[in-house]
C-alpha positions in Angstrom: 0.0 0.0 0.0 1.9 3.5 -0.8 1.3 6.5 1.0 -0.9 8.4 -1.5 -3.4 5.2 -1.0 -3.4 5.8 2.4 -3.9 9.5 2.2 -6.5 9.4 0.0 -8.5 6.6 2.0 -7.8 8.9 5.4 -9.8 12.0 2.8 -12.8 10.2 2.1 -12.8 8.3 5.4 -13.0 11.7 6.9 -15.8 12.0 10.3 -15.8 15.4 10.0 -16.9 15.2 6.4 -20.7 17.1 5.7 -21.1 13.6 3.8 -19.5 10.1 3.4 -19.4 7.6 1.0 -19.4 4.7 3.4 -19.6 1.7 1.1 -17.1 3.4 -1.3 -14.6 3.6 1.9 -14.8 -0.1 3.1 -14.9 -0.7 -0.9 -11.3 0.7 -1.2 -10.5 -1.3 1.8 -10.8 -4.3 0.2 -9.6 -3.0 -3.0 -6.9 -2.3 -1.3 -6.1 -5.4 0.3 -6.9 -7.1 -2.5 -4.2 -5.5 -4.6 -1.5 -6.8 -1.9 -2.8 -9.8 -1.2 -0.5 -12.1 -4.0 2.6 -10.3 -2.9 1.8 -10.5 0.6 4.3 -13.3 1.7 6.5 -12.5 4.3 3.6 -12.6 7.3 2.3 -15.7 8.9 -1.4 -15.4 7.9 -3.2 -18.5 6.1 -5.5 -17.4 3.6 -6.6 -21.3 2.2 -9.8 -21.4 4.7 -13.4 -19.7 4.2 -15.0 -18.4 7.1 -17.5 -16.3 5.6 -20.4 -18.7 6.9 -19.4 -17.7 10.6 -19.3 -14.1 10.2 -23.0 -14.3 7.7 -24.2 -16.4 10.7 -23.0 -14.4 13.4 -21.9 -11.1 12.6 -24.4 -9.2 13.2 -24.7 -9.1 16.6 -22.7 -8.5 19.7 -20.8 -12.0 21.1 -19.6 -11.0 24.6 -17.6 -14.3 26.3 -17.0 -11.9 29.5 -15.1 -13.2 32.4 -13.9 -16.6 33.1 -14.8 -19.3 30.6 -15.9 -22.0 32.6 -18.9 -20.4 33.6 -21.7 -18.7 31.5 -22.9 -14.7 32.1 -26.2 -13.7 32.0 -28.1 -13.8 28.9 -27.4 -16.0 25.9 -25.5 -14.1 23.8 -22.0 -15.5 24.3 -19.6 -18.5 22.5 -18.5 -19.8 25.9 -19.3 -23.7 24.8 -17.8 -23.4 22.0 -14.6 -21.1 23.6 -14.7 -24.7 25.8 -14.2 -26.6 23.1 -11.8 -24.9 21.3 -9.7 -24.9 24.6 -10.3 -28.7 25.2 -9.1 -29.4 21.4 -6.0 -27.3 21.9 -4.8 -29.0 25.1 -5.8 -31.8 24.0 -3.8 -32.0 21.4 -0.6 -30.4 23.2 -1.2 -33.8 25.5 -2.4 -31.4 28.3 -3.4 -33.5 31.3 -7.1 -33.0 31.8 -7.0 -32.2 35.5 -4.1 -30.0 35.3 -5.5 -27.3 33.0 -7.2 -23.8 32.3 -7.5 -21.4 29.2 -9.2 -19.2 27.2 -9.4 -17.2 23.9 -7.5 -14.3 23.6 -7.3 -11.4 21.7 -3.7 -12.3 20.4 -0.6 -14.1 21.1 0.5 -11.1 23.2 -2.5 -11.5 25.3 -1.7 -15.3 25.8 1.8 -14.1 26.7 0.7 -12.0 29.7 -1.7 -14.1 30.9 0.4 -16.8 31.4 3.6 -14.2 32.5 1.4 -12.3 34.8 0.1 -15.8 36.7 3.9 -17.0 37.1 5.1 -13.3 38.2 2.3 -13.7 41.0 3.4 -17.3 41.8 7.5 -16.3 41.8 6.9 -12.2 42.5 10.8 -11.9 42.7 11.5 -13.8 39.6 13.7 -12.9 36.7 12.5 -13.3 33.0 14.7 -14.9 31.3 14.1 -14.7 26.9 15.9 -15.1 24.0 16.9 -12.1 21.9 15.1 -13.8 18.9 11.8 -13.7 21.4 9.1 -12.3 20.2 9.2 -8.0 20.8 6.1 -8.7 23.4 8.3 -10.3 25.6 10.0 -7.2 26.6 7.4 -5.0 26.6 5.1 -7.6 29.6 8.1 -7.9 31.4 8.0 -4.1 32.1 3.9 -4.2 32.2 4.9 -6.9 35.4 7.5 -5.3 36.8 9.5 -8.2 36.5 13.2 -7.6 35.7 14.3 -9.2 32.2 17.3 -11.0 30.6 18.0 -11.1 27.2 20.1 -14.3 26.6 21.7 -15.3 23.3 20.2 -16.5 20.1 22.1 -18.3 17.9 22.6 -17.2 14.2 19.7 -20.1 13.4 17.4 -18.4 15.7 17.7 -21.0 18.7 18.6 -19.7 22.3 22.0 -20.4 23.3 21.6 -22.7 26.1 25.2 -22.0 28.0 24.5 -18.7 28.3 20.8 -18.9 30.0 23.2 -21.2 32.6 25.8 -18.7 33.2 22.9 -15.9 33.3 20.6 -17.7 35.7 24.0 -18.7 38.2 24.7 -14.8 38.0 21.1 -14.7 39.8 21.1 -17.9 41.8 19.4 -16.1 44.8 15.8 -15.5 42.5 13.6 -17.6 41.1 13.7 -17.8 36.6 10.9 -17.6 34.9 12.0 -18.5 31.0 10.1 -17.5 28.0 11.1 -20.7 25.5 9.8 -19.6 21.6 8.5 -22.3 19.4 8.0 -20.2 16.2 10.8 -17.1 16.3 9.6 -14.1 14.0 12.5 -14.1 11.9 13.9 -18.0 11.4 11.0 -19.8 13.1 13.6 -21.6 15.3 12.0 -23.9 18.3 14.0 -23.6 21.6 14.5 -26.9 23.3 12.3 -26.9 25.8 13.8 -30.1 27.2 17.6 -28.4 27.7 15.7 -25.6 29.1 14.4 -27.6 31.9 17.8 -29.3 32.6 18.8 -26.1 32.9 16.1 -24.8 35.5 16.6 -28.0 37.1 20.3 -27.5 37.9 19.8 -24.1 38.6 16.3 -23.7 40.0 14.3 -26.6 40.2 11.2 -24.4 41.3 11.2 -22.4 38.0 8.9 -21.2 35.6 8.9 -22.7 31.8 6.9 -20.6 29.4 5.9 -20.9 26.1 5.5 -18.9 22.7 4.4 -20.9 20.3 2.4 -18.4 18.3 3.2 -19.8 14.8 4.3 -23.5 15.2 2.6 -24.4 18.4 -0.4 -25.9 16.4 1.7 -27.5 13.6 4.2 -29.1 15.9 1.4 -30.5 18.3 -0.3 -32.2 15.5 3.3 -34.2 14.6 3.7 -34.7 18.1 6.8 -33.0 18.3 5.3 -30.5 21.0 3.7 -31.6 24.0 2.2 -30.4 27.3 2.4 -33.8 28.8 3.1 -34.1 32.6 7.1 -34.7 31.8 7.7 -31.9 29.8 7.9 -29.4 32.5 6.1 -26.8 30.5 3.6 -24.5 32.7 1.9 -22.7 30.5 2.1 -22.2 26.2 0.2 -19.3 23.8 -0.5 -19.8 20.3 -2.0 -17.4 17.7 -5.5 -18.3 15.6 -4.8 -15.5 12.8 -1.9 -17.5 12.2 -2.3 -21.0 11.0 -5.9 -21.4 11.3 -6.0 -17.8 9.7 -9.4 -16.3 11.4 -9.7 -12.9 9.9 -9.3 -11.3 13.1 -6.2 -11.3 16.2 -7.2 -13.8 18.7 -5.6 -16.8 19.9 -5.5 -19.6 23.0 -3.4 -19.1 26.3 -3.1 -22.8 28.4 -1.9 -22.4 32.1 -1.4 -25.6 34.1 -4.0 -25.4 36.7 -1.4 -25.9 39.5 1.0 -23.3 38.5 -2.3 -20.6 38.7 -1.3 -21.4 42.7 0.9 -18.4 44.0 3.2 -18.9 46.1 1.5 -19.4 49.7 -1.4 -21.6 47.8 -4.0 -18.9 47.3 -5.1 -18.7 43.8 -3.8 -15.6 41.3 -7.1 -15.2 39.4 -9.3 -12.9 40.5 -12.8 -13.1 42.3 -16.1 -13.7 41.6 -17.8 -10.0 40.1 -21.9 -10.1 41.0 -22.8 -7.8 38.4 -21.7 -10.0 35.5 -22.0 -13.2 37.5 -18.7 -14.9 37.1 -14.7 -14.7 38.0 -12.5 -12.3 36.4 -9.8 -14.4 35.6 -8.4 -13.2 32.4 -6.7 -10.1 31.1 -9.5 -8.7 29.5 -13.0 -8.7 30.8 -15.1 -8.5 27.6 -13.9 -10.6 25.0 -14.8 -11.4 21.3 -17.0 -14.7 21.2 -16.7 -14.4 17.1 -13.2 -15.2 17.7 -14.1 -18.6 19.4 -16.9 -19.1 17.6 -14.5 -18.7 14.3 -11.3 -21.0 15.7 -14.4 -23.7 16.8 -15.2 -23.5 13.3 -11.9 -23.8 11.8 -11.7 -27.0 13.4 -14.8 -28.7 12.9 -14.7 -28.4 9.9 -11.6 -29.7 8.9 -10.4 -31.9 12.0 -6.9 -33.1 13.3 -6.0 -34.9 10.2 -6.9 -31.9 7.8 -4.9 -29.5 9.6 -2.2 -32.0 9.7 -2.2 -31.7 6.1 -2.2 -28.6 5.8 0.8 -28.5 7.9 2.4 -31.1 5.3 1.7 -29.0 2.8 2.7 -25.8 3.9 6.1 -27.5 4.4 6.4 -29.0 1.3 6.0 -25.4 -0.7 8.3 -24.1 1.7 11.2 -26.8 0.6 10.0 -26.0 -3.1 11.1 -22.4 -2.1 14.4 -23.3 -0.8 15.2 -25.5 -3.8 14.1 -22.6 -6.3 15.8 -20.0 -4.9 19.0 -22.0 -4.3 18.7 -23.1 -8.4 18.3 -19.2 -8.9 21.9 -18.9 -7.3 19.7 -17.1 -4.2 21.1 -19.3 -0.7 17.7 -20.0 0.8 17.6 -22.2 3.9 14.7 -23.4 6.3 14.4 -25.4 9.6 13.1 -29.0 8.7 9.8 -28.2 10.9 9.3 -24.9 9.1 7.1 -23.2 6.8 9.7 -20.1 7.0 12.1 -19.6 4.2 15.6 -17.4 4.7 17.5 -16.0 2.6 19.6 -12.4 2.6 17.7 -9.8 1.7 16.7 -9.1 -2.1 17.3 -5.5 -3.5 15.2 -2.8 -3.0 12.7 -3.0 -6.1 12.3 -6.4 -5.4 11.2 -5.7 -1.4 8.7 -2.7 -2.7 7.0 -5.3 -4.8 6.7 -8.5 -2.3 5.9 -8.2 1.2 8.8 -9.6 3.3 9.7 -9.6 6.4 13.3 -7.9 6.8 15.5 -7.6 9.5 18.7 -5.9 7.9 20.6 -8.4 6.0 18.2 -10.9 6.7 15.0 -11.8 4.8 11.9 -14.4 5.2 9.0 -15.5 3.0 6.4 -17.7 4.6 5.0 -20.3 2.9 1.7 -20.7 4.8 -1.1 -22.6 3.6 -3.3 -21.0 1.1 0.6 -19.3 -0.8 1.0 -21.5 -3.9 3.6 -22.5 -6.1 2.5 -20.2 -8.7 3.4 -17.3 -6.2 6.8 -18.6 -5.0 7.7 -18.8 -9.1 6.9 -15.0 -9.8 8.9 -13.9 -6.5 11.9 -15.9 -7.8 11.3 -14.5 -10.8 11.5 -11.0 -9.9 14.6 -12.0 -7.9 16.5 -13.2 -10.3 15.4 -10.5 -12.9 17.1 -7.7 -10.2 20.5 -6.7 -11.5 21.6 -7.2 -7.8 24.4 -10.5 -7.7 23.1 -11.7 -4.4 25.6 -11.7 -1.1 27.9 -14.1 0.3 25.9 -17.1 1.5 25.3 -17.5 4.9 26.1 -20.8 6.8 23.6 -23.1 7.0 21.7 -23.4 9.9 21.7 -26.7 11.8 18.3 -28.3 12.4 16.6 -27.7 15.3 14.6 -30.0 17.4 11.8 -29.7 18.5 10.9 -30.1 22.0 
């Protein structure tokens, strides 16, 4: 979208205007996000399923899932059995025990990230954060909403945390409790920190610790192979995944699971809140009103097209992203990817090539994302325009080693 588009939407958008236009104004809304949308690569959004039923159905009225979800507000108009369910499925498939559990819907994986941070600053209040630099940039910003003092500790060039050094920065603090944000999904490489060399380390160090999740991209995918669980050994507390992401609801939300036990702070009282008479249940989560659309449309995306379809589409979203790699490596482009991935590297492609495509760029480094619904026909024209820049690309980059996942 270039500036003048913007400018002239922000004209005829215009409140103070005698009169507007207000179906030509969401009309160039979509015109607008039409015109990006097959250049639009480098953001984790999947665009292969239809929820258009959902919002017919539903969107014309107000879906408030306020307070806790295990118990219903007044009046009817709420998505709380089917928030439930959406929960259940998630854990479920993470290999959540069933009596050692509680979630919701939230309006983001940022959301998820605070709820569960928040709980396990309450149950450790002089804790230390301890996240990757490759963490997501939400992780900073709750650690200061907390109060909580943060660590950054080292990522590798592949994206993974560096192990040794969350050792030598949690001996430097021996005295305080760790809290440690693990990512399963990093913005840039979509590395997966081992959870399982986390908790050796927190088990050395501080066998009371906190070990928390982001898995806002590849939690789902990596559940459904299995190679992500929430089991009772896995010494996870609490994980937050995104629904805009892989199941690709047209609106922010996502799921935050907390181990029921770890809710506990530290002298056995609970961390959620109480019970509020006017709305007629807890307050336990961040926000007080939240959207039932968004649980109505992740319960959707899954009934619909159950475990084994969205294990495909997994498959297949990792199959186009090794097409990438091998076309842009044919091209004389050095393209790499994480076995588990969907994300594509590579160094950055001149700058008529990045005004064109949507990437995500972080200096040197670039990233398409292959997620489903991006076809092959789409990964051809972007090679295409790469290799028609007059730009010889850099000096490959090494490798990264696979990661596992944990």
């Amino acid at each position: 979208m270039t500036h003048r588009h913007t400018a002239d939407l922000a004209v005829v958008a215009d409140l103070n205007r005698v009169r507007i236009d207000v179906p030509a104004v969401l009309q160039r809304l979509v015109d607008q996000a039409g015109r990006g949308a097959y250049t639009s690569i480098g953001f984790p959004g999947a665009v292969d399923l239809d929820h258009s039923a959902v919002l017919a159905r539903l969107g014309r009225r107000l879906w408030n899932n306020i307070g806790d979800p295990a118990t219903d507000p007044g009046g009817v108009a709420h998505t709380k059995a089917l928030e439930r369910a959406v929960v259940a499925w998630v854990a479920d498939t993470l290999a959540m025990p069933a009596d050692d559990r509680w979630g919701y819907v939230t309006s983001g994986g940022t959301e998820g990230n605070l709820a569960a941070l928040h709980a396990a600053h309450r149950r450790h209040p002089r804790a230390v954060v301890y996240h990757s630099t490759a963490a997501h940039y939400s992780i900073g910003k709750i650690v200061g909403i907390i109060g909580a003092p943060g660590v950054a500790v080292h990522a590798r060039p592949d994206g993974e945390m560096d192990y040794a050094h969350l050792a030598a920065q949690i001996r430097r603090r021996r005295t305080r409790p760790a809290i440690v944000v693990a990512t399963a999904g990093t913005t840039m490489t979509e590395a997966v920190d081992d959870t399982a060399e986390i908790g050796r380390v927190l088990a050395t160090h501080d066998p009371g610790g906190y070990l928390h999740v982001d898995a806002a991209l590849s939690g789902i995918p990596l559940a459904l192979d299995g190679r992500l669980r929430l089991d009772p050994t896995s010494g996870i507390d609490s994980i937050a995944v995104s629904g805009h992401k892989f199941f690709g609801v047209p609106m922010p939300c996502g799921v935050v699971l907390i181990r029921a036990r770890a809710r506990e702070n530290g002298g056995g009282g609970s961390t959620h809140g109480g019970h509020i008479a006017y709305t007629g249940t807890p307050d336990t989560t961040i926000s007080g009103s939240r959207c039932g659309l968004a649980a109505a449309l992740l319960w959707h995306a899954i009934a619909t097209h159950g475990r084994e379809g969205h294990r495909w589409r997994a498959a297949e979203a990792r199959r186009l992203a090794a097409y990438a790699v091998d076309r842009l490596t044919a091209a004389g482009w050095p393209a790499w990817r994480h076995p588990h991935a969907f994300t594509v590297v590579f160094p950055t492609p001149p700058a008529p090539v990045r005004e064109k495509w949507l990437l995500a760029t972080d200096g040197d480094l670039s990233h398409l994302i292959c997620m489903p619904g991006v076809t092959r026909g789409q990964i051809d024209a972007f090679v295409t325009d790469l290799t028609a820049s007059r730009s010889a690309p850099p000096i490959p980059r090494p490798r990264a080693r696979p990661t596992p996942a944990s």
